[in-house]
C-alpha positions in Angstrom: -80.8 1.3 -82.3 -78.2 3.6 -82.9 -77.8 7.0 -80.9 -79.3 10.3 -81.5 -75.8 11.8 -82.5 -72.7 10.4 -83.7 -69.4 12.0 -82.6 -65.6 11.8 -83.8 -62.7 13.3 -81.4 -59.1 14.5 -82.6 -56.8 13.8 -79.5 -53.3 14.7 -78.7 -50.6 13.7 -75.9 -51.8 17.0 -74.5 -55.7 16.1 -74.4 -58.8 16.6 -77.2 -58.1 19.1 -79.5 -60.9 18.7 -81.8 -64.8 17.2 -82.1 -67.6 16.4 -84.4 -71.2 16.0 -83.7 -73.4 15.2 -86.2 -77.1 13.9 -86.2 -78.0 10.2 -86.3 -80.6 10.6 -88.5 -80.0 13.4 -91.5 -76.3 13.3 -90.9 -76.2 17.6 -90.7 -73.0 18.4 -88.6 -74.1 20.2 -84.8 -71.0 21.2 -84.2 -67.4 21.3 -85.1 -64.8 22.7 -82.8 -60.8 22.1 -83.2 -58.9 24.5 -80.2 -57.2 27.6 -81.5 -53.9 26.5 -81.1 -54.2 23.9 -83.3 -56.0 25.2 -86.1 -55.2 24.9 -89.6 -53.5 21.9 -89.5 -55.9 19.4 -90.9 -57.4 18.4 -87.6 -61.6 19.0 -88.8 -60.4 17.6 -92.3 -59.1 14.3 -91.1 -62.4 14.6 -88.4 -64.4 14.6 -91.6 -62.2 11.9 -93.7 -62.3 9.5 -90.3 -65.9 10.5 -89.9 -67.5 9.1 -93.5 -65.0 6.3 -93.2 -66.9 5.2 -90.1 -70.1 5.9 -91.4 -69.3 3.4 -94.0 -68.0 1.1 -92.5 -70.8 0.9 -89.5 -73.4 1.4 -91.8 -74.4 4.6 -90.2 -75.6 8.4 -92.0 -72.5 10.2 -92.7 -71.7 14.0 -91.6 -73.3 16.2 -94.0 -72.5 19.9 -93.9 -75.3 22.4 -92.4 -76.7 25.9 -92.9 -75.4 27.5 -89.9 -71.5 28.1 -90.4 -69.2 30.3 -89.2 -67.0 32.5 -92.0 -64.2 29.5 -91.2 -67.0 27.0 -91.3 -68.3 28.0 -94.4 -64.3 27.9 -95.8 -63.6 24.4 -94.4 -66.9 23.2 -95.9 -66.3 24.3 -99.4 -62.7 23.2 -98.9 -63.7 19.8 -98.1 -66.5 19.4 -100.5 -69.3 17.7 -100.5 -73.1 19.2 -100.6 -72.5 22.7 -99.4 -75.8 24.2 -98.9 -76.1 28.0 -98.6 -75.9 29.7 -95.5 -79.5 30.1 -93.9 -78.1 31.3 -90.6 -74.9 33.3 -90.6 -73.3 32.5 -86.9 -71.0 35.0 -86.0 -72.4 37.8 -88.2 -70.9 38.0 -91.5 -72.3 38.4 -94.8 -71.4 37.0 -98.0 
């Protein structure tokens, strides 16, 4: 039986600098977090590539993108590609 959650961590010599969470079952992503000073540097991408290469590999739902984003979230996702469904919840308060 696999877990409720599947998670993929971006690490540096200084410690973990990025994570993905995303749901065992339907595969929508729970959260995404790479630290501030490391933004914008590929760090959720290569989360994302690593992430659906496991998934294949283990036979396990991959990370699908959800709802809820952020303004950056909602960026990244599109970025990325994949199924990008509209925004149901807007997180931090912005409007398209």
């Amino acid at each position: 039986m696999f877990p409720e959650e599947h998670e993929i961590t971006a690490v540096s010599d200084s410690g973990q600098v990025g994570r993905l969470i995303w749901d065992a079952e339907d595969g929508e992503i729970s959260h995404l977090h790479v630290g501030e000073p490391v933004r914008r540097r590929g760090i959720a991408t290569a989360m994302w590539e690593t992430a659906h290469e496991e998934a294949e590999t283990r036979g396990i739902t991959p990370p699908t993108h959800s709802s809820q984003r952020t303004q950056a979230g909602d960026s990244w996702a599109r970025a990325v590609g994949g199924d990008v469904p509209d925004l149901t919840d807007d997180v931090d308060g912005w409007t398209q």
